[in-house]
N, C-alpha and C positions, 0 to 999 in steps of 0.2 A: 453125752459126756465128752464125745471129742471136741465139741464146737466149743464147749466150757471148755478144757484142754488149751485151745486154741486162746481162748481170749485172756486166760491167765499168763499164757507165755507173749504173746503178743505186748500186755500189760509188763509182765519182765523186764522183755527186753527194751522197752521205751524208758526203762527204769532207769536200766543198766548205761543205758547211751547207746544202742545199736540203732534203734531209729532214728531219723532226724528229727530232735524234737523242737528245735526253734530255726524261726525265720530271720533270715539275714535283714540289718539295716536298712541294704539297699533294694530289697525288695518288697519291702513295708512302703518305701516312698515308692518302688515304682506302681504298687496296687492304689495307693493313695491319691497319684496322677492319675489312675485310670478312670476312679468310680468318684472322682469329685464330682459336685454341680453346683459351682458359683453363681450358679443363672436363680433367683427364686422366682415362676411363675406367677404363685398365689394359690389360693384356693382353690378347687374344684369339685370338693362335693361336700357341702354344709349343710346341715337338718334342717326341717322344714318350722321350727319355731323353738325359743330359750327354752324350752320344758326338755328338750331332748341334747344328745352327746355324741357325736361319732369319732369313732377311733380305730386303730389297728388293723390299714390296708390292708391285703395280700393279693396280689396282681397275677393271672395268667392269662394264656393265649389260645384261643381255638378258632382256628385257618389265618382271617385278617381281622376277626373280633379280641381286642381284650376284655376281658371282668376283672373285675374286684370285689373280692367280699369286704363285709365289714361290720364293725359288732355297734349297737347302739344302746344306747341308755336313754329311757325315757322316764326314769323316777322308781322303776317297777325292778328292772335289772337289766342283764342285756341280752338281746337276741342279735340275731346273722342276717345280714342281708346282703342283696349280689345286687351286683349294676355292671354297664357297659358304656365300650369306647372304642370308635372307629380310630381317635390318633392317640391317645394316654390325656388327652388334655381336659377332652368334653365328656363328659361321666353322665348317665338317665337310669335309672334306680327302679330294678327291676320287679325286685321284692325279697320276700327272707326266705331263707333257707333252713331257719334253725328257730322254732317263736316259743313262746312262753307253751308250758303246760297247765292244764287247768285241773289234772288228776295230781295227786302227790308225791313228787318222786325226788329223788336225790336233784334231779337239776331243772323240777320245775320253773324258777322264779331265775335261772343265771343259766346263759347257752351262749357264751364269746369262742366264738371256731374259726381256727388258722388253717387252708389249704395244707395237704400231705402230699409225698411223693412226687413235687415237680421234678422235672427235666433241671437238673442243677448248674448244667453247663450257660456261663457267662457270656450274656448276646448269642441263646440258643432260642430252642422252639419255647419254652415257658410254658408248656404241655404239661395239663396234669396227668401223669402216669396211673396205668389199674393194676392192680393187682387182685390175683383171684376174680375177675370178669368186675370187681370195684373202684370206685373212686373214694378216697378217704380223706377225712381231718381230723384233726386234734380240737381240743376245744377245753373250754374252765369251765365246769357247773358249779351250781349252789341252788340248794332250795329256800335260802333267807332271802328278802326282799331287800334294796336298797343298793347302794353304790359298793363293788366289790365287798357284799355285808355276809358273816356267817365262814361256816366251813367252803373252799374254795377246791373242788379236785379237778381231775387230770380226764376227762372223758374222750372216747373216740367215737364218731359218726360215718358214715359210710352212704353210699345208693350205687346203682345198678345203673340208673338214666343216667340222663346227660347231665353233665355237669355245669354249664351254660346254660342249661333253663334254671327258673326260681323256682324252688319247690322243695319240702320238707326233705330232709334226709334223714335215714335212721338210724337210732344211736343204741349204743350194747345200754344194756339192761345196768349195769352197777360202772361206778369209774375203773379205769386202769391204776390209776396211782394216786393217791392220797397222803393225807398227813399222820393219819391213823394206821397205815398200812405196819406190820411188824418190823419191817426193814429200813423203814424210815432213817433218813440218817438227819446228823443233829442241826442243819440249817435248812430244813423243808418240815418241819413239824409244827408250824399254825398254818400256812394258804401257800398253793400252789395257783401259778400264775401261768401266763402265755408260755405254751409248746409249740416245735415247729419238726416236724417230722420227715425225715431223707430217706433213700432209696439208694444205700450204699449197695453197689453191685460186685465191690471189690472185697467186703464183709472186713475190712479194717480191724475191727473190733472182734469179732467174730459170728457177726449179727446183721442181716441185711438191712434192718430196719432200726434208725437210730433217733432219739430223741432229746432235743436239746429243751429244758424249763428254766423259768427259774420261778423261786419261792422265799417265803423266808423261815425264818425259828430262831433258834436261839443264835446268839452271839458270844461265845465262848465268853459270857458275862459284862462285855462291854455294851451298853448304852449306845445305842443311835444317834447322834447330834442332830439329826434332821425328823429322820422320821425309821422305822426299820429299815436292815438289810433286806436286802433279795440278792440272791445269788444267781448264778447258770450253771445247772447241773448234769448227768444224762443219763438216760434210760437206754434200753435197746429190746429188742422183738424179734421173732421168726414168724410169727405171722398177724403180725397189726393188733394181733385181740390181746394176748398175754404180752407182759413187759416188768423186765429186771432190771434194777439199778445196778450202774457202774462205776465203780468205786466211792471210794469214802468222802470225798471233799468236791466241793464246785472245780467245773474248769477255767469258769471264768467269773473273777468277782474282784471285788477294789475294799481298800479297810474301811469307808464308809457307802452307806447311801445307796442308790439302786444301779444291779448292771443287771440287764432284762430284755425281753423280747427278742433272743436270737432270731435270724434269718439268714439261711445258708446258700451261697454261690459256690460256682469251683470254676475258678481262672486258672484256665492251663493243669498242671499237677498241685497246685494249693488250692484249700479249701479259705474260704473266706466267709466271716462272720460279722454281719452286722448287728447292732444291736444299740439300747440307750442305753445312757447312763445318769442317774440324776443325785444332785444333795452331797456329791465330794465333796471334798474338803475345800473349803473356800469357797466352795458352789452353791445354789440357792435353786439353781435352773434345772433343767430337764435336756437332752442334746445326745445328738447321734454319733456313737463310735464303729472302730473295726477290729475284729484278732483275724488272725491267719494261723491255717495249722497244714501241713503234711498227713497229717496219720486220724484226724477228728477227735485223738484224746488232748495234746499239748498245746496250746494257743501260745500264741505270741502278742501282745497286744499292741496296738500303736499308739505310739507317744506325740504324736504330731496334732493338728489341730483338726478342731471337731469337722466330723462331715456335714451338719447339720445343727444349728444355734440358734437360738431368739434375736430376730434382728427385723421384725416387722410386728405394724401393730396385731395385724393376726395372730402371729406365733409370739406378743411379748412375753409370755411368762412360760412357758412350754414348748420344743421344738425337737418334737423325741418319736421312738417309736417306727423303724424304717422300712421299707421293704425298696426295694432296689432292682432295675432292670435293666438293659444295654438292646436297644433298637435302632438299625439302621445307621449306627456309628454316635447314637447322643445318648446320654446316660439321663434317665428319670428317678429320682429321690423321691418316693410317696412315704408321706410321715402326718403323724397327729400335731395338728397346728394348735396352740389353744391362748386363747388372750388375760388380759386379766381382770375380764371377768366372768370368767372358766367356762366361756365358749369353745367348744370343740369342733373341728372340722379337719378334713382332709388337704394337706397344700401336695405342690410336688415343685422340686426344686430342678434343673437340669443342668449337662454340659457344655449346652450353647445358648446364648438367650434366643427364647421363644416368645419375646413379649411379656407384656402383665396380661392378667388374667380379670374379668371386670364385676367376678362374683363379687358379693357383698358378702359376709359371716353367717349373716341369717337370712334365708330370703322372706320377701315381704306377706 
């Protein structure tokens, strides 16, 4: 009751105006200098033939190894797999962590898992943090077959070992949050989408464990020009396994089209949010933006130009999707490159030129 207590008045007072709830101007452009990367690399890790789809980096660090996991499609649904990188550039593909089930379960046939709990701090260690002696992620099940097909929920996965080896992790028995859940609110009631989950230690909210998705549902009865909404909405936790919606409406979402895939930094005392956005108004494309928030409930969005856009044959029809790191003074852009003809693969763009990159889309 008090921590509820707590995140009611906490919610109050951001109402009332005691907290700061938006970001100055000049501080939108100076985060915007910081985590640009005008440099695009290219590619660095594409499937091994047209049958398959990779998507949705998520990058950390253990000693002088990075990983990356990453979710693939191969007609079937998607599973998780890890790979590595002695400099962020050259990526060797380790194996899954997440694979299809062959018994019948809520997320047999769909296991897409985003890393939990990193070290949030900007050009920090990029450590996945334990909690309770675990490693955790978030992740989308479904037990329909095909391209994001059927009911889409919110599951959570966990292990005990190391999390730099490739190997099964074990996931709770039912989802955490669905579309079906009672409390459901009215833009997350057909599929729930990519989560990305922090380790607030300041409990902000009044909750150490926070959750940012997005999903879509209804549209207070307007019609999609593109394709549905998705919104960004949040959950929150005390301990990884149960989780409560907080409050009524998304934190971050646009009148059309998709805003999705948060991914959370913290420069200095802001929080920073990456994320895509696709199908605006006058937009057709797919492209990576940023909000900034003080407190993890109010965002601020930037109005400035994208971080991330279609501008090679790789990425020409999709250039979305980010996860973002700051190493050794150069900022790396890992995002879902996809061309037109809806090849997918991993680029990473940077903030100084590093060369091109001499992969091919699909290797031979």
């Amino acid at each position: 009751m008090k921590r509820q207590a707590l995140s009611i008045l906490y919610c109050l007072l951001s109402t009332l105006g005691f907290a700061q709830n938006s970001v100055a101007d000049s501080t939108m452009q100076r985060i915007y200098t910081e985590v640009k990367t005008p440099y695009k690399y290219g590619l660095i890790l594409v499937p091994a033939d047209d049958s398959k789809k990779i998507d949705c980096p998520s990058v950390f660090r253990k000693g002088n190894t990075w990983y990356m996991t990453y979710i693939q499609f191969d007609g079937r649904g998607y599973e998780t797999w890890l790979s590595e990188s002695k400099d962020l550039l050259h990526w060797k593909t380790l194996g899954r962590i997440m694979s299809f089930s062959d018994t019948t379960q809520w997320d047999n046939n769909q296991k897409a898992g985003y890393i939990g709990l990193q070290d949030p701090a900007w050009g920090g260690s990029y450590a996945l943090q334990s909690f309770n002696h675990k490693y955790w992620l978030s992740y989308i099940g479904g037990k329909d077959r095909g391209y994001e097909a059927g009911p889409l929920a919110i599951g959570i996965a966990y292990t005990d070992r190391e999390p730099s080896k490739a190997h099964e992790w074990k996931r709770l028995a039912q989802p955490v949050l669905s579309s079906t859940d009672a409390d459901v609110r009215w833009w997350e009631n057909k599929k729930l989408f990519k989560s990305t989950v922090i380790w607030d230690k300041e409990k902000r909210t009044g909750y150490p464990f926070v959750m940012y998705y997005n999903a879509n549902g209804d549209s207070s009865g307007n019609k999609p020009k593109w394709r549905w909404f998705e919104r960004i909405g949040m959950a929150a936790s005390e301990d990884m396994l149960h989780w409560k919606r907080l409050g009524d409406d998304p934190v971050v979402h646009h009148p059309i089209g998709i805003t999705g895939d948060a991914v959370l930094q913290k420069i200095g005392n802001l929080w920073v949010m990456f994320y895509f956005g696709a199908f605006w108004e006058g937009r057709k494309d797919a492209f990576n933006r940023f909000a900034c928030s003080y407190d993890l409930v109010n965002w601020t969005d930037w109005n400035g130009d994208d971080l991330i856009k279609s501008s090679e044959p790789y990425d020409e029809r999709y250039a979305h999707k980010s996860f973002v790191v700051k190493y050794k003074g150069v900022v790396y852009h890992f995002y879902c490159a996809v061309n037109n003809k809806e090849q997918r693969g991993i680029a990473v763009a940077t903030s100084v030129d590093k060369g091109k990159s001499s992969i091919n889309f699909v290797k031979d």
